[in-house]
C-alpha positions as CSV (number, residue, x, y, z in Angstrom):
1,X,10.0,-1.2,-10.2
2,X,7.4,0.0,-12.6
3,X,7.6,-0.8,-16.1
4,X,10.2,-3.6,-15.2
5,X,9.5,-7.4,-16.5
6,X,7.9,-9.5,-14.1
7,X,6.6,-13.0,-14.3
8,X,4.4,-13.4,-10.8
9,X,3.1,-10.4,-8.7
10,X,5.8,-11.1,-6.0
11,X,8.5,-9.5,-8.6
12,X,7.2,-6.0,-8.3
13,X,7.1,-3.9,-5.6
14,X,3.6,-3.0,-6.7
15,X,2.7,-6.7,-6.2
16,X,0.8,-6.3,-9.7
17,X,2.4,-7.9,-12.6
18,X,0.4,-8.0,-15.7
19,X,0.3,-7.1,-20.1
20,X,-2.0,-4.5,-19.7
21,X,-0.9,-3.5,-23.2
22,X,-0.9,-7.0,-24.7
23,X,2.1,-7.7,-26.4
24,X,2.6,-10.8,-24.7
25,X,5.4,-9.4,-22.0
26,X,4.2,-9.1,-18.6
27,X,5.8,-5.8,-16.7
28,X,5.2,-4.2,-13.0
29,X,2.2,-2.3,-13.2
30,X,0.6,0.1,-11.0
31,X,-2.5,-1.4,-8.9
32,X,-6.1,-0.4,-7.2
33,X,-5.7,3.8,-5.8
34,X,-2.3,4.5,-7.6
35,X,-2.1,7.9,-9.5
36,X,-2.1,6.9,-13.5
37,X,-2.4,9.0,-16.4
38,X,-3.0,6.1,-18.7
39,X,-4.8,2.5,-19.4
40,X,-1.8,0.4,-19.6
41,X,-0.1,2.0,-16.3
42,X,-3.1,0.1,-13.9
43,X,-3.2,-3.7,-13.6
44,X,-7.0,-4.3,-14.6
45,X,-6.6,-1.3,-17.6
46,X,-9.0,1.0,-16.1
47,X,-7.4,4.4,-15.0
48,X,-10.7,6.8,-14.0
49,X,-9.8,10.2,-12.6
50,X,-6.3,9.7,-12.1
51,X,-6.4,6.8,-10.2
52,X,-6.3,3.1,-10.6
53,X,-9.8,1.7,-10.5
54,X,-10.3,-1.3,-8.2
């Protein structure tokens, strides 16, 4: 689930676990074509008109 803490990408359901915010806590994270609204919400931090960047 989104948002959740995750230590590999098998432990989301997004397959994309990173610290796109870096606080040093890894959490599921939304990846490549998902609808985001901000930075932090996409796996490589890039969220460009509404959509996780690949």
């Amino acid at each position: 689930m989104l948002g959740l803490p995750c230590f590999i990408n098998s432990d989301c359901a997004s397959n994309q676990c990173a610290d796109p915010d870096s606080d040093g806590q890894k959490t599921c994270v939304k990846g490549p074509g998902d609808p985001c609204t901000q930075l932090i919400e996409c796996y490589n931090k890039k969220c460009q008109n509404g959509l996780c960047a690949p």
